[in-house]
C-alpha positions as CSV (number, residue, x, y, z in Angstrom):
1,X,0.0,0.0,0.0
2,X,1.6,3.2,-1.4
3,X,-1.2,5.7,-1.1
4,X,-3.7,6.4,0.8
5,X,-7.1,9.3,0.7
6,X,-8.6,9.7,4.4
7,X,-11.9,11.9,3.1
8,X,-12.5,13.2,6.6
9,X,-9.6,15.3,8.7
10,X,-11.5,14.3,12.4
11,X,-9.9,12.8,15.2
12,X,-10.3,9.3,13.4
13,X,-8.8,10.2,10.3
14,X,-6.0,12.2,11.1
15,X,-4.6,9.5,13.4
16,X,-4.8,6.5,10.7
17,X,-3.0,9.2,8.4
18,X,0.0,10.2,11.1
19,X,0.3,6.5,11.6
20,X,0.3,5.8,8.0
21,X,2.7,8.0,7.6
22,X,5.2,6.1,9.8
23,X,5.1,3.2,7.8
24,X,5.9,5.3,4.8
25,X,2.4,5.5,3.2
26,X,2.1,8.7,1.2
27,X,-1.5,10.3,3.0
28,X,-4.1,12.0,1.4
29,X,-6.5,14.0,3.4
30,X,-9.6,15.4,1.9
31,X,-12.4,17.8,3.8
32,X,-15.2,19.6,3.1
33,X,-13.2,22.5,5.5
34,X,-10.1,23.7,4.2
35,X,-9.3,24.9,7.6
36,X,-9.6,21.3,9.2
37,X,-8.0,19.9,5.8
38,X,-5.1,21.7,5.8
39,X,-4.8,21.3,9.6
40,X,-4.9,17.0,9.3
41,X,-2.9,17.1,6.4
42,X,-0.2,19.0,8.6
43,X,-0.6,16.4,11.5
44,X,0.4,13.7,9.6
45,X,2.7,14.9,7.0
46,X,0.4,14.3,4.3
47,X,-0.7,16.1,1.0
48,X,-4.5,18.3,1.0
49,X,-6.7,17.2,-1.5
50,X,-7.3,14.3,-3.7
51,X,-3.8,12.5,-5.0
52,X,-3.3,13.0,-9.3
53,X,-4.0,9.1,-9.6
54,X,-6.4,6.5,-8.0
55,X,-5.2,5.6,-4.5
56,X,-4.5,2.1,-3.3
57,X,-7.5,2.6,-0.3
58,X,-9.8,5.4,0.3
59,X,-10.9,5.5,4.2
60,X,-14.2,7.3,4.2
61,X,-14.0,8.9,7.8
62,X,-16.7,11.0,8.1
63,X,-20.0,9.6,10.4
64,X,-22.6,6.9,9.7
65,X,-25.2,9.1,7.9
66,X,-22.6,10.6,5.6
67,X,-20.8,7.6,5.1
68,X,-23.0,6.0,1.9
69,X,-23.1,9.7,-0.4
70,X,-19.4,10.2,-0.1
71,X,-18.7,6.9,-0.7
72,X,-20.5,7.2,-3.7
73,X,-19.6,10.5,-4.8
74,X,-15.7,9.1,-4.8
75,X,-16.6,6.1,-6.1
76,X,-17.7,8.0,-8.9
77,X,-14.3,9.8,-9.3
78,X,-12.7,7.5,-9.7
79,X,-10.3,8.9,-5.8
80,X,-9.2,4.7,-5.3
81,X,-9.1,1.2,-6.3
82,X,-10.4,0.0,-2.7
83,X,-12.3,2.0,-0.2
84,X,-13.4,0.9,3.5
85,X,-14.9,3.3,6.5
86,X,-14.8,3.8,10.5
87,X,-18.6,4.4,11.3
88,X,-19.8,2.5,14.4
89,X,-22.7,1.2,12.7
90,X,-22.8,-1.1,9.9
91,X,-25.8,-2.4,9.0
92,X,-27.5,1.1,8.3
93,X,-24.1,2.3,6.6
94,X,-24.6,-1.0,4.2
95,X,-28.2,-0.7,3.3
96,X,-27.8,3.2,2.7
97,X,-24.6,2.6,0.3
98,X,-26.4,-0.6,-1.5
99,X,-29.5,1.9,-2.1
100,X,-27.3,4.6,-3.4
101,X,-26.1,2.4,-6.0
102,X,-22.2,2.0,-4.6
103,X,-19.5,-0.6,-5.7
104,X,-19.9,-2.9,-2.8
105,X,-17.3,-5.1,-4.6
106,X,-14.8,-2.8,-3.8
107,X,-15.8,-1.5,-0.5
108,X,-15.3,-3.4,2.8
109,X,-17.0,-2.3,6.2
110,X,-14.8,-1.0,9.0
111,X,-14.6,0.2,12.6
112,X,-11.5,0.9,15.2
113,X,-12.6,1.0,17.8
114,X,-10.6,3.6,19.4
115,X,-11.1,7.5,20.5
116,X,-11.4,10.3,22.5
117,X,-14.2,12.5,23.8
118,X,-11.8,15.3,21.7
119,X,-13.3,15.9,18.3
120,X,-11.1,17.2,15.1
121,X,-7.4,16.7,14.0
122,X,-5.5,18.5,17.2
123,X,-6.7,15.4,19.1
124,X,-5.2,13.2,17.2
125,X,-2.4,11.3,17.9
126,X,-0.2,8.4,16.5
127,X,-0.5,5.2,18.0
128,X,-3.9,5.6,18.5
129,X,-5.2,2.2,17.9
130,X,-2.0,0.0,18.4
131,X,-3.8,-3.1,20.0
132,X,-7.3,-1.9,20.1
133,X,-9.8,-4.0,18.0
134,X,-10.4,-2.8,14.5
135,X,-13.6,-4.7,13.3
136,X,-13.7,-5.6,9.8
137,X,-17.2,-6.5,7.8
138,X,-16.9,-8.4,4.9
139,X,-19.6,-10.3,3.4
140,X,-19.7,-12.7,-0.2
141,X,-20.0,-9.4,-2.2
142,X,-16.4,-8.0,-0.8
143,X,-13.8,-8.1,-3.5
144,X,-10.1,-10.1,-2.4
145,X,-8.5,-6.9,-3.6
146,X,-10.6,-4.2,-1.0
147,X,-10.2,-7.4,1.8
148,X,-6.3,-6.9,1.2
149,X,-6.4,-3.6,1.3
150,X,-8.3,-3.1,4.9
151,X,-6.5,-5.8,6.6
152,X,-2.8,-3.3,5.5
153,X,-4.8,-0.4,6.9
154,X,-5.1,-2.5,10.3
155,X,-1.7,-4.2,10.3
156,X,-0.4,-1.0,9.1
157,X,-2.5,1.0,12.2
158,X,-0.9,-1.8,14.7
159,X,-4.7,-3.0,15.7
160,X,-5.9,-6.2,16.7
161,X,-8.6,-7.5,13.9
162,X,-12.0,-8.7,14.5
163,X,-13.9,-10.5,11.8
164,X,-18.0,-10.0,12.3
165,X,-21.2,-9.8,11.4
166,X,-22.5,-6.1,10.6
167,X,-26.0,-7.0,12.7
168,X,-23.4,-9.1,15.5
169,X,-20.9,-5.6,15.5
170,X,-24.1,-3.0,16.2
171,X,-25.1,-5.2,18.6
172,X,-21.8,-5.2,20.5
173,X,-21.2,-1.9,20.2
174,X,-24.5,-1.1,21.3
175,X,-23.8,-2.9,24.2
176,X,-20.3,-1.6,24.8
177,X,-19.7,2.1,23.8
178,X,-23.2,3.2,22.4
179,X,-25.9,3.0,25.4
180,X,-22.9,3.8,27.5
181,X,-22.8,7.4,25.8
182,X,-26.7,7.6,26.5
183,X,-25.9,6.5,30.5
184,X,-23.2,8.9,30.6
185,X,-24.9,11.8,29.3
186,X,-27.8,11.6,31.4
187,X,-26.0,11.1,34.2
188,X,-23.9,13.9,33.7
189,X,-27.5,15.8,32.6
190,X,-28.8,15.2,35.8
191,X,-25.8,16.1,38.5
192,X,-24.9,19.3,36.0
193,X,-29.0,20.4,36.6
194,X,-28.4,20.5,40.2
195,X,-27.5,23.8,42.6
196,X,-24.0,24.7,42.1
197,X,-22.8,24.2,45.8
198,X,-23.6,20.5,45.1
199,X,-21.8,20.5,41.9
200,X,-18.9,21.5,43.4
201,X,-18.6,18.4,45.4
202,X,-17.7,16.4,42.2
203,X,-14.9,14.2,42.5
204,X,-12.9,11.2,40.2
205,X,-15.2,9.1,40.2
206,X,-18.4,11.6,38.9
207,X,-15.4,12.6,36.3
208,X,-14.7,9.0,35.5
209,X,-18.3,8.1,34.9
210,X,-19.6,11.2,32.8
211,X,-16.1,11.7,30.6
212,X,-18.0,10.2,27.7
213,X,-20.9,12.6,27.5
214,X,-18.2,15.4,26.6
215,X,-18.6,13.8,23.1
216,X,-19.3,15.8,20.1
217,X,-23.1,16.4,20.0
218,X,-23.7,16.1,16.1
219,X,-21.0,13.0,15.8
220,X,-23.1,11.1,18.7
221,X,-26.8,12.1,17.4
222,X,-25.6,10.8,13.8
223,X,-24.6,7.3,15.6
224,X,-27.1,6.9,17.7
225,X,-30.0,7.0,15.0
226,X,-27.7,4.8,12.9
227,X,-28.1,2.2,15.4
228,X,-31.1,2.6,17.3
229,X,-32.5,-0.5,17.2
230,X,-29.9,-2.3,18.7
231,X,-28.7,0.6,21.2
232,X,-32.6,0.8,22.6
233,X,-32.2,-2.7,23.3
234,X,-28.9,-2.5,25.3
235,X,-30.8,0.4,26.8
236,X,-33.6,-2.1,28.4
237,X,-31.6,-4.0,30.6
238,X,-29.8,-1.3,31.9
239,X,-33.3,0.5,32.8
240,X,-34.8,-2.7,34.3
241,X,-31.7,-2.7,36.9
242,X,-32.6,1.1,37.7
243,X,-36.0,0.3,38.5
244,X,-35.8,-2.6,40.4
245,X,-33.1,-0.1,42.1
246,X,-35.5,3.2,42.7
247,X,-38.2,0.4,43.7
248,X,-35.7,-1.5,46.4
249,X,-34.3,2.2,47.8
250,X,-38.3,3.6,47.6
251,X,-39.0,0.3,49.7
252,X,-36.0,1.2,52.5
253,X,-36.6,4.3,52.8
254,X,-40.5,3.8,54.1
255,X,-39.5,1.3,56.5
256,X,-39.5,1.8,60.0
257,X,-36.4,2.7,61.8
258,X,-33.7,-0.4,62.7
259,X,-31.0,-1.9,61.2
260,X,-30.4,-1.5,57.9
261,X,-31.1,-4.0,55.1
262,X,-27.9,-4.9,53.3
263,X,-29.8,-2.2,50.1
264,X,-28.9,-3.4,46.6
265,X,-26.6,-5.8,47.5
266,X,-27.6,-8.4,44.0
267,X,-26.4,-5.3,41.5
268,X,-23.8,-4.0,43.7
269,X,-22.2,-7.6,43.4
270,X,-23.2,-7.8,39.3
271,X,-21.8,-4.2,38.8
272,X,-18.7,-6.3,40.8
273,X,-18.3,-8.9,38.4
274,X,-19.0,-6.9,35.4
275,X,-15.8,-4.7,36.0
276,X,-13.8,-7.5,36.6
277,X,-14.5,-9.2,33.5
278,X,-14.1,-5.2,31.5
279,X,-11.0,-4.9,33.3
280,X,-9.8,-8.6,32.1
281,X,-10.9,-8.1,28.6
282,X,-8.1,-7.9,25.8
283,X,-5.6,-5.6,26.8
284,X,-5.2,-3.0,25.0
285,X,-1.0,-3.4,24.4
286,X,-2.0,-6.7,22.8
287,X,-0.4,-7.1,19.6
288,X,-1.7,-7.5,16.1
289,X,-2.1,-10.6,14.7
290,X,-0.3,-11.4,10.9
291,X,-2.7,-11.4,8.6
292,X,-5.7,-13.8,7.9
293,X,-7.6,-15.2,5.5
294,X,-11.4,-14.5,6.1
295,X,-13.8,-16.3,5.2
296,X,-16.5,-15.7,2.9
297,X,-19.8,-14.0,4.9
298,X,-23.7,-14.1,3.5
């Protein structure tokens, strides 16, 4: 892989463009801002604008909704001979780019899944997804040569690939990042509504659990109606603990004075176990595997 276009100069883009950089790639970076173009393309060391011939992989970095029209309109062009994407959801991203008439031959689905509440090319960084997943979607219409081309971008990006499913990767990330955002920000919602005095008691761990919700508002709107479905039902569980919670604390505090009940002791111990296993997952200093061969998916 000689040459790469990023069309998109965010936080995502820039840092697969200063990290394709370092392994010599010559980096195109193409935006709808000049500002923010010429501001990525400085970052990593790359050329603004689109490169005088096709490039070996076009990464489409811009979010879910936008994802399908630019694909199509540099498809069109003629900007590369492979092309793959970021977006966090897949399964709206692929019915929007069948139904705009895209080469889905020459397209493969992709998402690292790495980030930072930061927005746009100053929060970039190299390194950024060196042992983090990077999930890639192919199905039986993905062409060998766009397969090759995603599974350099992740070798060359230092990420740990995952093969799956686009309906099985919404789900996860539904699960794992998406309704975690929703949590977060109406968490943070709720404790930034109250009197300042008591806002001024926030401490780590308030920080910790609301750092999310800092996320770029128009970024997190787009992803969350790209995956509703299956972010509404990782939202269910996660409402039926807090009910059985304000029901069990409504409960304790109408009792009569005495000893106190041990109060959600069953989630307290859940919540528990569920960090433990989070905090055993794959690390994230785990090093990429050498390249596969995938299998063919309906």
């Amino acid at each position: 892989m000689r040459t790469v276009a990023v069309v998109g100069g965010g936080l995502i883009g820039t840092s697969i463009g200063m990290d394709l950089h370092g392994c010599g790639v010559r980096v195109h970076i193409i935006d709808r801002d000049p500002v923010t173009q010429a501001v990525a393309a400085e970052r990593c060391r790359g050329y603004e604008g689109a490169p005088p011939e096709p490039a070996d992989l076009a990464v489409i970095a811009v979010p879910p909704g936008a994802v399908a029209p630019v694909l199509r309109e540099w498809q069109s062009s003629g900007l590369a001979r492979c092309y793959t994407d970021v977006a966090s959801a897949k399964e709206s991203v692929h019915r929007a780019a069948t139904a705009a008439g895209c080469a889905l031959d020459a397209f493969v689905g992709g998402h690292p899944m790495a980030g930072s509440e930061r927005p746009g090319p100053y929060a970039a960084r190299a390194g950024l997804f060196t042992g983090r997943p990077w999930v890639l979607t192919p199905d039986r219409h993905t062409g060998t040569a766009a397969l090759s081309a995603a599974l350099a971008l992740v070798e060359a990006c230092g990420a740990r690939l995952v093969v799956m499913g686009r309906a099985e990767h919404d789900r996860a990330v539904a699960t794992t990042s998406h309704a975690p955002h929703v949590v977060a920000s109406a968490l943070a919602s709720a404790v930034g509504a109250a009197p300042q005095e008591v806002v001024d008691l926030c401490g780590a761990g308030i920080r910790d659990a609301t750092r999310i919700a800092a996320g770029e508002t128009g970024l997190w709107s787009d992803i969350l109606g790209s995956n509703a479905s299956a972010v509404a039902a990782a939202l269910e569980p996660l409402i039926t603990e807090l009910t059985d919670a304000l029901v069990q604390l409504r409960a304790v505090a109408g009792a009569p004075p005495g000893s106190p009940p041990r109060v959600l002791a069953g989630l307290l111990d859940r919540g528990g176990e569920g960090r433990a296993r989070i905090m055993t997952a794959q690390p994230a200093a785990a090093p990429a595997p050498p390249p596969v061969t995938v299998p063919s998916y309906a």
